[in-house]
Structure formats: C-alpha cells, structure tokens
C-alpha positions in Angstrom: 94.9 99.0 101.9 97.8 98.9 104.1 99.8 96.3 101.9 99.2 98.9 98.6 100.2 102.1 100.1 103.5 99.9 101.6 104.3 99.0 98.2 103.0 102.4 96.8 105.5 104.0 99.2 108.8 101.2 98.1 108.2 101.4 94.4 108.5 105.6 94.2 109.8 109.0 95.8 106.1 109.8 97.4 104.9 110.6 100.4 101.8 109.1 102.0 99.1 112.0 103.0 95.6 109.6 103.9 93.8 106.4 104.0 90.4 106.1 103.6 88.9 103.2 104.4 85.7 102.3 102.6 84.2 98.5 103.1 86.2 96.8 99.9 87.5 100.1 98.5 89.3 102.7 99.7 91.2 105.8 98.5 95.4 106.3 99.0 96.5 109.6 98.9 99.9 110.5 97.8 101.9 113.8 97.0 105.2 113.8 95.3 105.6 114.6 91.5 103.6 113.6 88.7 105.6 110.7 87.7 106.3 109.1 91.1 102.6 109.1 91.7 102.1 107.6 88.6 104.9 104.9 89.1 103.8 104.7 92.9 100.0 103.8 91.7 101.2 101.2 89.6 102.4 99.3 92.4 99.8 99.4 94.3 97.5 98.4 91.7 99.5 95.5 90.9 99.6 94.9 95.0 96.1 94.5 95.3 96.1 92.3 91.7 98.4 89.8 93.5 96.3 89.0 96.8 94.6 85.4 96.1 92.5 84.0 98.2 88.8 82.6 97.3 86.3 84.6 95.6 83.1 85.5 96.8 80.0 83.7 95.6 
C-alpha cells in the first residue's frame, strides 16, 4: 500500500488524503485534479502489478 501511494504521489501533482488498510486490499485516497489522479492511479496500479514474489496456493 505504502509502495503504490509512494509512486502514486512521484508519477503526478496529487496530494495524499488516507490509507485504508484492508487485509490484501486497501483503498488510497488522493485529491488534486482530475487528470493527475488519473495519471497518479496509473502508477500505482502498475506499482502493485510489478511486486513478484510466489503466489498463493
């Protein structure tokens, strides 16, 4: 969660309001405009998409 609002916050011009916590999930909120949020969301998706590690069985 941590790593995807970091790069959330590097990749656009918004600011980080709350992180919830939720198990595996979680929920990033983020003000700034339309477009940076959307840019900003991006990254953080492709974050999370580039953590390896084994998969669950």
């Amino acid at each position: 969660m941590v790593f995807a609002a970091n790069e959330a916050e590097k990749a656009a011009n918004v600011k980080l309001v709350e992180v919830r916590p939720y198990g595996a999930f979680g929920r990033l909120y983020l003000a700034g405009d339309e477009a940076e949020i959307d840019a900003a969301s991006q990254a953080a998706v492709a974050a999370i998409e580039s953590i390896t590690g084994v998969a669950e069985k």
